[in-house]
PQR file of N, CA, C, O and H, with PARSE charges and radii, in Angstrom:
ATOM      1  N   UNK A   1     130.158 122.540  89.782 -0.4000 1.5000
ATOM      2  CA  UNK A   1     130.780 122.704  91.076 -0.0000 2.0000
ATOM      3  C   UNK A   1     129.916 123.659  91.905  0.5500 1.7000
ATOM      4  O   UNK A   1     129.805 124.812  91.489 -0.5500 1.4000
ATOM      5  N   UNK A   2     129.374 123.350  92.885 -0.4000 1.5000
ATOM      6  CA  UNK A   2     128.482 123.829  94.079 -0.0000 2.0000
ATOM      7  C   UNK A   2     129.578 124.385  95.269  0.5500 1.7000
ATOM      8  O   UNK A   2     130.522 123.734  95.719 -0.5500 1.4000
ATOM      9  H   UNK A   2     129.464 122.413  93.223  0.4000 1.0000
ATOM     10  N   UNK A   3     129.232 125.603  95.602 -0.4000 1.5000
ATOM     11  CA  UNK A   3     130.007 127.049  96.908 -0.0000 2.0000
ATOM     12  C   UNK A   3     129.327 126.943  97.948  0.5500 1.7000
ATOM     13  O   UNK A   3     128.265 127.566  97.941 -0.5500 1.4000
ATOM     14  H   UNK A   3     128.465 126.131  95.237  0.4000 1.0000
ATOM     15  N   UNK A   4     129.615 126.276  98.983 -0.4000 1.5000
ATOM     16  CA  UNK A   4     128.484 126.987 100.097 -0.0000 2.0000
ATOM     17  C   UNK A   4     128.808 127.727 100.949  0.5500 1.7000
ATOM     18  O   UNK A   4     129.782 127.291 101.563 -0.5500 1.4000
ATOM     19  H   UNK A   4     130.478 125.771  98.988  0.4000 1.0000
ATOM     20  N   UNK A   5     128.434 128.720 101.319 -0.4000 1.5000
ATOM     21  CA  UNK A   5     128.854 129.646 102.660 -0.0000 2.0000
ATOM     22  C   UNK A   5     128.991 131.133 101.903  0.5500 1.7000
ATOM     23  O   UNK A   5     128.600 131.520 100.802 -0.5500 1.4000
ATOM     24  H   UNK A   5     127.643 129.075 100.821  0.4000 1.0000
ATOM     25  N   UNK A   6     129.605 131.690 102.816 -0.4000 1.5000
ATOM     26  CA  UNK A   6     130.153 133.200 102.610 -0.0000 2.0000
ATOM     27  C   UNK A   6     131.588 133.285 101.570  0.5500 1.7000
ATOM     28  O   UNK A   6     132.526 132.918 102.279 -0.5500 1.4000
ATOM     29  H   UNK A   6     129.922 131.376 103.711  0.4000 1.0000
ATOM     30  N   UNK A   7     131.888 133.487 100.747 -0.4000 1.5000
ATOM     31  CA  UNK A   7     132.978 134.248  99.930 -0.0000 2.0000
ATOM     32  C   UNK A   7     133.776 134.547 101.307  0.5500 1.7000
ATOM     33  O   UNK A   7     133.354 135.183 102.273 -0.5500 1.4000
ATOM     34  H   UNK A   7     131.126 133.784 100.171  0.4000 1.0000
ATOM     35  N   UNK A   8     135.603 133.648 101.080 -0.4000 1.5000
ATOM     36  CA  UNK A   8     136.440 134.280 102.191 -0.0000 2.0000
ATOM     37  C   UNK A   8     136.686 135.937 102.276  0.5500 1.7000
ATOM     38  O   UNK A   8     136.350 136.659 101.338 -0.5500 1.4000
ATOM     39  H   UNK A   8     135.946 133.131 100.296  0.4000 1.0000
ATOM     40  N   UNK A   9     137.359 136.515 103.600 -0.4000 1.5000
ATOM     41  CA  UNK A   9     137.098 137.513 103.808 -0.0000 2.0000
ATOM     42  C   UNK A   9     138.419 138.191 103.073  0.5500 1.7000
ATOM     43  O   UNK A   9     139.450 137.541 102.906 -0.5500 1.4000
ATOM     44  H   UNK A   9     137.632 135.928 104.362  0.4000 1.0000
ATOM     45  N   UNK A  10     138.284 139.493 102.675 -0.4000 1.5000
ATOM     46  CA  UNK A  10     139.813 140.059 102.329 -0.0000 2.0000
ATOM     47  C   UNK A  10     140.302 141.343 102.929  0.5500 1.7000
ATOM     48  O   UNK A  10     139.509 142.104 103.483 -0.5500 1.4000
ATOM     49  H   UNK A  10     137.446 140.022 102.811  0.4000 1.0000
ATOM     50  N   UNK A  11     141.507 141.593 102.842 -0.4000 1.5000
ATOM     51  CA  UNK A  11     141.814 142.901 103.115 -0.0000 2.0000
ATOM     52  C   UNK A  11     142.989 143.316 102.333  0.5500 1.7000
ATOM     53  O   UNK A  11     144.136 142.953 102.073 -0.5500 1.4000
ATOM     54  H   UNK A  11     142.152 140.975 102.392  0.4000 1.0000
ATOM     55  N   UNK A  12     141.942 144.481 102.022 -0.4000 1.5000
ATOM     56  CA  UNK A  12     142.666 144.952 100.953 -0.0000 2.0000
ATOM     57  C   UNK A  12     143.582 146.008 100.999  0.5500 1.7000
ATOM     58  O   UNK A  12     142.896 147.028 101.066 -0.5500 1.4000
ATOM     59  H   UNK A  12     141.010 144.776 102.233  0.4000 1.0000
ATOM     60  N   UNK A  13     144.630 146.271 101.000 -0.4000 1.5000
ATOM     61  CA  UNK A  13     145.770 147.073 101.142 -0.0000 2.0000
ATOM     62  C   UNK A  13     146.059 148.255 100.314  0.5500 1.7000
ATOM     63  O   UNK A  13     146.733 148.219  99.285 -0.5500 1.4000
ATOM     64  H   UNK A  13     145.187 145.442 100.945  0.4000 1.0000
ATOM     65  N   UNK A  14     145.647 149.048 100.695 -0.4000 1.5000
ATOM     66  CA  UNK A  14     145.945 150.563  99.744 -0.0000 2.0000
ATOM     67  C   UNK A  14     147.344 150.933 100.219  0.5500 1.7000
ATOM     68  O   UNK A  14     147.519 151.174 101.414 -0.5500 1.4000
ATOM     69  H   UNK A  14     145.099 149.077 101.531  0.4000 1.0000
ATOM     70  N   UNK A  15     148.220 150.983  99.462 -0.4000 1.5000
ATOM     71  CA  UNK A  15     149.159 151.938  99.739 -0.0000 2.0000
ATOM     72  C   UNK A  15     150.073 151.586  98.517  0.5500 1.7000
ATOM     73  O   UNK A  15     149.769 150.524  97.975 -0.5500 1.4000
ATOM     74  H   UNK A  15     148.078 150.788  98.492  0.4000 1.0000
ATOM     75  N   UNK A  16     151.139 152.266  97.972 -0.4000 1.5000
ATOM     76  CA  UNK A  16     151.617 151.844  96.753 -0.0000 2.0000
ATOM     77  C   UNK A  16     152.974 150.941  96.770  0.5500 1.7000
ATOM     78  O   UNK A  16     153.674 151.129  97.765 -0.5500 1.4000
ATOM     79  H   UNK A  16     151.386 153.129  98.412  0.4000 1.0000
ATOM     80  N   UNK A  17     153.187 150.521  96.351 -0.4000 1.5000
ATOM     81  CA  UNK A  17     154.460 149.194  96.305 -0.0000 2.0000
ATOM     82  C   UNK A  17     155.605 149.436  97.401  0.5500 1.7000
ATOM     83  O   UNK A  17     156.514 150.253  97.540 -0.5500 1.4000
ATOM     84  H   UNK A  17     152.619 150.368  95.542  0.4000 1.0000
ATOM     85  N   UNK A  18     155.101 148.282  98.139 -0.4000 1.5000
ATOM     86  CA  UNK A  18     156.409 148.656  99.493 -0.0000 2.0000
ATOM     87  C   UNK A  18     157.191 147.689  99.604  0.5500 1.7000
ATOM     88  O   UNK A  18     156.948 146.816  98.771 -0.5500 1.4000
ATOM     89  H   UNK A  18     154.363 147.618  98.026  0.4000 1.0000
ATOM     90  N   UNK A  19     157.999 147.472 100.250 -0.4000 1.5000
ATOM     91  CA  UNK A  19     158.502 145.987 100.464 -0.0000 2.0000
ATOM     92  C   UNK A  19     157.893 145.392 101.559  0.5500 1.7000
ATOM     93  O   UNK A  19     157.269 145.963 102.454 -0.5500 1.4000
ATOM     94  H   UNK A  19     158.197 148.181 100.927  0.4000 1.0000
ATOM     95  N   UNK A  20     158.111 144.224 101.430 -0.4000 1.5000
ATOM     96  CA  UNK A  20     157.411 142.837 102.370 -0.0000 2.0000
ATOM     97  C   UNK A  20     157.718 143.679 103.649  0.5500 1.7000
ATOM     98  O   UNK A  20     156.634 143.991 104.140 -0.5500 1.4000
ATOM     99  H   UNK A  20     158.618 143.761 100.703  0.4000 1.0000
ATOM    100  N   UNK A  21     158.500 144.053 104.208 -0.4000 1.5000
ATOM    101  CA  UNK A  21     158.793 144.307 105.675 -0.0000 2.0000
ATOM    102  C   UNK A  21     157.667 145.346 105.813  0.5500 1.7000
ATOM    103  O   UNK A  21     156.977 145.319 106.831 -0.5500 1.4000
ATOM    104  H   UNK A  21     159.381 143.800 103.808  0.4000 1.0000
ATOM    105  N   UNK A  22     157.402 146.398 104.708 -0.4000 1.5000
ATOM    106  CA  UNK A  22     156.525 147.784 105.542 -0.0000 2.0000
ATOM    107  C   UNK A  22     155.142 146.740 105.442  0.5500 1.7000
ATOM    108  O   UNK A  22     154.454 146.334 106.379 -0.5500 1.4000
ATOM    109  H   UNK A  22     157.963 146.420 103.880  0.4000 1.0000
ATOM    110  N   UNK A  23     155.036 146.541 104.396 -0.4000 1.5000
ATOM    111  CA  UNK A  23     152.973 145.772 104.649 -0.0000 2.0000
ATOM    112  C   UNK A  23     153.004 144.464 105.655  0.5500 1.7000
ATOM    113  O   UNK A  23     151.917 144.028 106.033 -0.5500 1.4000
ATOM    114  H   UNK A  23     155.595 146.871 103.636  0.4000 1.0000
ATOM    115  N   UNK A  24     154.368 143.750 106.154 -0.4000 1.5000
ATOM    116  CA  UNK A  24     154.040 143.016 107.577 -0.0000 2.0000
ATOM    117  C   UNK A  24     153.530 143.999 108.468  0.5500 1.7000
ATOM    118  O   UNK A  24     152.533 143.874 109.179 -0.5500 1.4000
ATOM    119  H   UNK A  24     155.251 144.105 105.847  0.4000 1.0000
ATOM    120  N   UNK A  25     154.623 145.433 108.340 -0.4000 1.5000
ATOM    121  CA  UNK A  25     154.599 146.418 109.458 -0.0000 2.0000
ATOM    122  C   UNK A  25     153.112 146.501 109.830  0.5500 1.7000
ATOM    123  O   UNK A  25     152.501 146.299 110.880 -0.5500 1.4000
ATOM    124  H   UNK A  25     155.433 145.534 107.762  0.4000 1.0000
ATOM    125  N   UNK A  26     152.666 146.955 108.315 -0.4000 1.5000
ATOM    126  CA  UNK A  26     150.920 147.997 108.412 -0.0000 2.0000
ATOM    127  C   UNK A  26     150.125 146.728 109.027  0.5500 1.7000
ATOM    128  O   UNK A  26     149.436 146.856 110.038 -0.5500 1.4000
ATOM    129  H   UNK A  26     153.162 147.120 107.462  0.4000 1.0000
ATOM    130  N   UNK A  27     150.283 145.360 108.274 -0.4000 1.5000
ATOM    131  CA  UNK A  27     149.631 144.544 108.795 -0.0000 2.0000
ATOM    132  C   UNK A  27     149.370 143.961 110.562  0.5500 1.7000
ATOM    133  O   UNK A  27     148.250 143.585 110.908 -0.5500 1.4000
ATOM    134  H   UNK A  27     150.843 145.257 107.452  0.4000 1.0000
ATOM    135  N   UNK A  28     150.550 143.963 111.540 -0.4000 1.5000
ATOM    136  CA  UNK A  28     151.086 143.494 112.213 -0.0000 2.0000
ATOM    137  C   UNK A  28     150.610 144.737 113.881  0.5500 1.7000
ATOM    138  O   UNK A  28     150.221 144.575 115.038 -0.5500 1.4000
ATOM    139  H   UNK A  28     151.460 144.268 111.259  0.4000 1.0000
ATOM    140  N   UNK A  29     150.989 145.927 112.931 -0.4000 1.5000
ATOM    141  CA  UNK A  29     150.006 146.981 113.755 -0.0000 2.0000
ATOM    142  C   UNK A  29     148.707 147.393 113.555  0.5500 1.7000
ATOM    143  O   UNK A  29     148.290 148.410 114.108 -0.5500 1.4000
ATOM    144  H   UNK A  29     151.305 146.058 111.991  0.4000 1.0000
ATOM    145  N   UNK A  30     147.981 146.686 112.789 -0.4000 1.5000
ATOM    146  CA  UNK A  30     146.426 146.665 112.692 -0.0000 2.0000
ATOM    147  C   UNK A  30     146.014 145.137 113.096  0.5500 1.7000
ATOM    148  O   UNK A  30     144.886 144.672 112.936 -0.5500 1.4000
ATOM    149  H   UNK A  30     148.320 145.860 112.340  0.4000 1.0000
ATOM    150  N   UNK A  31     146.869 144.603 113.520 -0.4000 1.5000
ATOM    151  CA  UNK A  31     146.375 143.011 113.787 -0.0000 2.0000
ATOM    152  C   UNK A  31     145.353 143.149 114.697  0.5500 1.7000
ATOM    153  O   UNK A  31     144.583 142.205 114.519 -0.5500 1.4000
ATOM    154  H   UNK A  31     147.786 144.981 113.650  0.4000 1.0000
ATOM    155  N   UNK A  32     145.055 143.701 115.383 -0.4000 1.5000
ATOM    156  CA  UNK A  32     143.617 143.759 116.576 -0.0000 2.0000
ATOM    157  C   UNK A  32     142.525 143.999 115.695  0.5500 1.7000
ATOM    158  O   UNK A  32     141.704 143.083 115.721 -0.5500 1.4000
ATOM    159  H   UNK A  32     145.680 144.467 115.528  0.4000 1.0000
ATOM    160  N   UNK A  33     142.314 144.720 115.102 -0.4000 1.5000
ATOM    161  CA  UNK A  33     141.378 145.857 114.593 -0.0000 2.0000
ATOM    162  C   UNK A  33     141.177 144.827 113.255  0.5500 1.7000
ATOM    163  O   UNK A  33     140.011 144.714 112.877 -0.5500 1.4000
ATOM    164  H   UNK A  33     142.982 145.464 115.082  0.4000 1.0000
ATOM    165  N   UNK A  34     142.109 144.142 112.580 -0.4000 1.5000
ATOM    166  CA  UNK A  34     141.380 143.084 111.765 -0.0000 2.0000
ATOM    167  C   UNK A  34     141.067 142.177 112.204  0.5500 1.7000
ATOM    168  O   UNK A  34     140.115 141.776 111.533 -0.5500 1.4000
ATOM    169  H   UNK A  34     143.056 144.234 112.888  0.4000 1.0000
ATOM    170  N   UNK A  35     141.445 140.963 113.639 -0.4000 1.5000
ATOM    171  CA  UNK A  35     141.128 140.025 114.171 -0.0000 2.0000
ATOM    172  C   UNK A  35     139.640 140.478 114.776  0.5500 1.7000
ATOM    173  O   UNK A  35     138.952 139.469 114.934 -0.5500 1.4000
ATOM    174  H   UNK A  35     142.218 141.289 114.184  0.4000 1.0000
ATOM    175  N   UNK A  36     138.854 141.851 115.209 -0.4000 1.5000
ATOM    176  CA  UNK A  36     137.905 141.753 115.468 -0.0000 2.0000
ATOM    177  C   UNK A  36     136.956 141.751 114.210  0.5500 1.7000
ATOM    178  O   UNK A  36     136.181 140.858 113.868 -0.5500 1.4000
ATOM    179  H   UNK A  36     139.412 142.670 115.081  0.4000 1.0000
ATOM    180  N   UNK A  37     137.212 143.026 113.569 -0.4000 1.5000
ATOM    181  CA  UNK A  37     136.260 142.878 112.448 -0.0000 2.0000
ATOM    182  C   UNK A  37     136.482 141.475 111.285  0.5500 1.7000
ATOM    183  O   UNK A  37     135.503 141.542 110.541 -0.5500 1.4000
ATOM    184  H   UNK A  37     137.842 143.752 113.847  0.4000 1.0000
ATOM    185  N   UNK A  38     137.007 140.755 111.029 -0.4000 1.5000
ATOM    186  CA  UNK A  38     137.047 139.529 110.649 -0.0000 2.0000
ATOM    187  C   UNK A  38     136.095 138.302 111.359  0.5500 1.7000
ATOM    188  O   UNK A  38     135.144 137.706 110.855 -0.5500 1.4000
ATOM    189  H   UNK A  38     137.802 140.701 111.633  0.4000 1.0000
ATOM    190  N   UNK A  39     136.610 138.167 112.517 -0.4000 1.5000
ATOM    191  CA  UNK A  39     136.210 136.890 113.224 -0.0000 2.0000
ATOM    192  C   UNK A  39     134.696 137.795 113.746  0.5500 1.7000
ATOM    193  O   UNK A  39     133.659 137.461 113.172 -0.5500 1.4000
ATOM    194  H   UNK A  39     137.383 138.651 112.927  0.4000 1.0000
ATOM    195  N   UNK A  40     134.612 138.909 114.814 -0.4000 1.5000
ATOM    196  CA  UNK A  40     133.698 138.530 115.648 -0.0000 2.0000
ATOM    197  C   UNK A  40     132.714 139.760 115.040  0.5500 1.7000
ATOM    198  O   UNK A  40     131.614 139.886 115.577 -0.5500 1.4000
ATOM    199  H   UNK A  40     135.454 139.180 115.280  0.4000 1.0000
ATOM    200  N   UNK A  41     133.043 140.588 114.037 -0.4000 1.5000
ATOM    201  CA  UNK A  41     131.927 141.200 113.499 -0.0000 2.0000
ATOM    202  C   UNK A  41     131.331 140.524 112.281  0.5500 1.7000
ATOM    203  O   UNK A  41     130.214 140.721 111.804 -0.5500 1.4000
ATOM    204  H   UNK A  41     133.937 140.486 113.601  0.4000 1.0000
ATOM    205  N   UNK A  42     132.385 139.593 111.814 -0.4000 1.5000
ATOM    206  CA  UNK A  42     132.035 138.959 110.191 -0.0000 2.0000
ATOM    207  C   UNK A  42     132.093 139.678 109.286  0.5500 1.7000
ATOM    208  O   UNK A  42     131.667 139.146 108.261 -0.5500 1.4000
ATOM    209  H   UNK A  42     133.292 139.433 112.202  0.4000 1.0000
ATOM    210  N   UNK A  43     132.596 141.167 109.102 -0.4000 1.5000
ATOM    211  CA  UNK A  43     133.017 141.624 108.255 -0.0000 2.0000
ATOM    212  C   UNK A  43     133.638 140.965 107.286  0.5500 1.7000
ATOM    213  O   UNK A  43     134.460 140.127 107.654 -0.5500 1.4000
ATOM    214  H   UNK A  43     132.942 141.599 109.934  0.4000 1.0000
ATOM    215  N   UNK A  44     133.383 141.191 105.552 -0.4000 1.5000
ATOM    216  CA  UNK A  44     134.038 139.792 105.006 -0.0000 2.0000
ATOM    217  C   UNK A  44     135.003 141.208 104.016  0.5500 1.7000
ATOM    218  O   UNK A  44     135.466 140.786 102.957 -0.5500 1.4000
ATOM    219  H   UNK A  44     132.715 141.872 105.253  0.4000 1.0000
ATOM    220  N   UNK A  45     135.268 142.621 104.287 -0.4000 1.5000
ATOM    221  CA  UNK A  45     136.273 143.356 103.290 -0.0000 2.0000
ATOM    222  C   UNK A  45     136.481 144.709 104.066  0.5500 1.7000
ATOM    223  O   UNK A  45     135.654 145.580 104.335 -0.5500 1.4000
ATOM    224  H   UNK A  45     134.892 142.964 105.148  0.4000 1.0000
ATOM    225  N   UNK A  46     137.585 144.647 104.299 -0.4000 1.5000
ATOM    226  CA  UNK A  46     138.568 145.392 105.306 -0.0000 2.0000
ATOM    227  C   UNK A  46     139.363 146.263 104.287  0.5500 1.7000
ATOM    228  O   UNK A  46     140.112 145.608 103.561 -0.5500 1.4000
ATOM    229  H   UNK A  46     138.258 143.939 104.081  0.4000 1.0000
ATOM    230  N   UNK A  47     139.347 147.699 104.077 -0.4000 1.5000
ATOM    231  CA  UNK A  47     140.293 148.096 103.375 -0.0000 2.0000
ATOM    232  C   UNK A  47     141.166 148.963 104.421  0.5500 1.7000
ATOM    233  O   UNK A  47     140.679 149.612 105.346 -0.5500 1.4000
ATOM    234  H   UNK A  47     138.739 148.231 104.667  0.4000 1.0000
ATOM    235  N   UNK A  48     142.848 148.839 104.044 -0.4000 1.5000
ATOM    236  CA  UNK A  48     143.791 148.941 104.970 -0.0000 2.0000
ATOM    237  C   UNK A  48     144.686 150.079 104.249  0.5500 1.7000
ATOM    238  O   UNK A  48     144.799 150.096 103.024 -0.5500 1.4000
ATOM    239  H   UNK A  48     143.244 148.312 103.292  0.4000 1.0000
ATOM    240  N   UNK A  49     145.162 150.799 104.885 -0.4000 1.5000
ATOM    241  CA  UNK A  49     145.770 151.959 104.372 -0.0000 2.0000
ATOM    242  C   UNK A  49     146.869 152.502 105.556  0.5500 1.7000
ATOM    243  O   UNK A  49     146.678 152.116 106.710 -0.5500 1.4000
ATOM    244  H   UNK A  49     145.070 150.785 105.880  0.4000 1.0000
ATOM    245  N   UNK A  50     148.104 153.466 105.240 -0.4000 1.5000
ATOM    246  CA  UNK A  50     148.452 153.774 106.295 -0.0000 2.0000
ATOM    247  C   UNK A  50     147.909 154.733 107.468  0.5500 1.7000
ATOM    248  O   UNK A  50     148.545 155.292 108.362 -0.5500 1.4000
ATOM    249  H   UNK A  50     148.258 153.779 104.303  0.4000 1.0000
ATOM    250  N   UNK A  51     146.241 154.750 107.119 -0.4000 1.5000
ATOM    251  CA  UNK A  51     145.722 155.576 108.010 -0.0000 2.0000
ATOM    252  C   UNK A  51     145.065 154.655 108.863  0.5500 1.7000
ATOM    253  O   UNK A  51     144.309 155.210 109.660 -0.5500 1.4000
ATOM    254  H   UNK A  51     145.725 154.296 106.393  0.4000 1.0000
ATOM    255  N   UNK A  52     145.106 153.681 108.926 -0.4000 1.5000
ATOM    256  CA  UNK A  52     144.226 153.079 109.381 -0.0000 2.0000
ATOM    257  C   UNK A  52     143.196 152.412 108.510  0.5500 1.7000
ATOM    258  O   UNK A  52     143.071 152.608 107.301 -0.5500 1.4000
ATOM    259  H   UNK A  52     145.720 153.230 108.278  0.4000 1.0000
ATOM    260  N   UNK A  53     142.180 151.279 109.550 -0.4000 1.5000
ATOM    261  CA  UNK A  53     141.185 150.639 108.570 -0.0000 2.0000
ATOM    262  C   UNK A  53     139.895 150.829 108.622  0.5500 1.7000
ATOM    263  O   UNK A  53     139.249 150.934 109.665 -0.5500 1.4000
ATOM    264  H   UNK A  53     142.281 151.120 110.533  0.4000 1.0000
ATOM    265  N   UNK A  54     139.303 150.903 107.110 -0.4000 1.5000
ATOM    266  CA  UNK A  54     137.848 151.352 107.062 -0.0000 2.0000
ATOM    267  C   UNK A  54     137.087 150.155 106.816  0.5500 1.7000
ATOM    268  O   UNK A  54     137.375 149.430 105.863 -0.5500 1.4000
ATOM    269  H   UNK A  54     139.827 150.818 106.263  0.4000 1.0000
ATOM    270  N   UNK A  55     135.878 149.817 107.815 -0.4000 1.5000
ATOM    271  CA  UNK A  55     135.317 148.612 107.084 -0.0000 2.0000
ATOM    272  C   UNK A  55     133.869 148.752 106.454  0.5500 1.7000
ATOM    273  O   UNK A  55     133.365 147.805 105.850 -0.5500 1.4000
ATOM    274  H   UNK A  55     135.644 150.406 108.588  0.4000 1.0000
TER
END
């Protein structure tokens, strides 16, 4: 079996076991800040924390 391209991108979520509602939250208020570095920097690993994201 032959891969071509880039490995999809991830983001990875630091923070310790929350429920679905807080990591929509973290997710949902970093939605800018991953839609750029994803799509238009090509960043392919985003780590996400409640401080914000480091790429």
């Amino acid at each position: 079996m032959k891969f071509h391209g880039a490995p999809p991108p991830v983001i990875w979520i630091r923070m310790p076991n929350q429920a679905k509602a807080a990591v929509l939250k973290l997710l949902l208020s970093h939605r800018l800040v991953l839609q750029e570095a994803l799509q238009e920097k090509g960043i392919a690993c985003i780590e996400l924390g409640p401080q914000g994201a480091d790429q």
